[in-house]
N, C-alpha and C positions, 0 to 999 in steps of 0.2 A: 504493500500500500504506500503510497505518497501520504504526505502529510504537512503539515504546512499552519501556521498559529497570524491572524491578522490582529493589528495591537492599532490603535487610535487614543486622543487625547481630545473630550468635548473640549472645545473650545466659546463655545457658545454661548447663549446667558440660560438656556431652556433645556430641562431633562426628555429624552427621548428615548425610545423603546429598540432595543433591536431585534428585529422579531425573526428572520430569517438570513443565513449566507449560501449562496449556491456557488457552482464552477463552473466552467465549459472551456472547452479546448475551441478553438475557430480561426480559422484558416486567417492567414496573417493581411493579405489583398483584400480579403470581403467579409467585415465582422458580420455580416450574415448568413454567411456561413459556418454552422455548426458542424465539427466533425464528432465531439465527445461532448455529450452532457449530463453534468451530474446533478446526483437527488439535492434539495432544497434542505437544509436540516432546519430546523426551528431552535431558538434561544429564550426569546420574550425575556431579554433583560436590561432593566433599564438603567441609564447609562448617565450620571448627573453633572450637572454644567463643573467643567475642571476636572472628570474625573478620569480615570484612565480607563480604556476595556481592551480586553484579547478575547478572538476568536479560534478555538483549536476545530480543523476543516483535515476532513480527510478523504482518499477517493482510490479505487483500482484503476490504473491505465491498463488500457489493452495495449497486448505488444507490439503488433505492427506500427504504432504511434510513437515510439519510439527513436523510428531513423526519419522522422519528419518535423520540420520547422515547426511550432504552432507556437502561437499566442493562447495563457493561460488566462482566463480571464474572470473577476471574482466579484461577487455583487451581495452586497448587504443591503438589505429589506429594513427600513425605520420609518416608525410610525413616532409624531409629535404629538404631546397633548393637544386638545383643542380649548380654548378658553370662551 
C-alpha cells in the first residue's frame, strides 16, 4: 500500500469541518482524465481557527501504473459553519 499523511494550519478566523479526503491518479495533459480512483474516506473533524490538522490517506496502486508519469492528485471535502 502507499501511504501518505496531508498536514495544514487554519489560518482563518472560522472553524470548519473536514469531512472527507479522496485521491486519483490523472493523466498529466488532461486532469480529466482519470486513470486511478480512489474511495472517499470520511473524517468529520473539525478543524479551529490557528489550529493544526493531519490527514493519514492510504491506497493500493495497480502495477502496471507504475512505469507511467501521472499526477497524484488529493482533494479535501470542508464544510463551514453557516451563521
Amino acid at each position: 500500500p502507499v501511504e501518505f499523511l496531508v498536514g495544514f494550519i487554519n489560518k482563518g478566523s472560522e472553524e470548519y469541518t473536514v469531512e472527507t479526503m479522496e485521491a486519483s491518479f490523472r493523466y498529466p495533459m488532461d486532469y480529466t482524465y482519470y486513470i486511478q480512483n480512489f474511495t472517499a474516506l470520511p473524517y468529520y473533524r473539525e478543524v479551529k481557527p490557528k489550529q493544526e490538522a493531519t490527514f493519514a490517506y492510504s491506497f493500493i496502486l495497480m502495477k502496471p501504473l507504475l512505469e507511467d508519469l501521472l499526477d497524484l492528485t488529493c482533494n479535501l471535502t470542508t464544510e463551514m459553519p453557516v451563521e
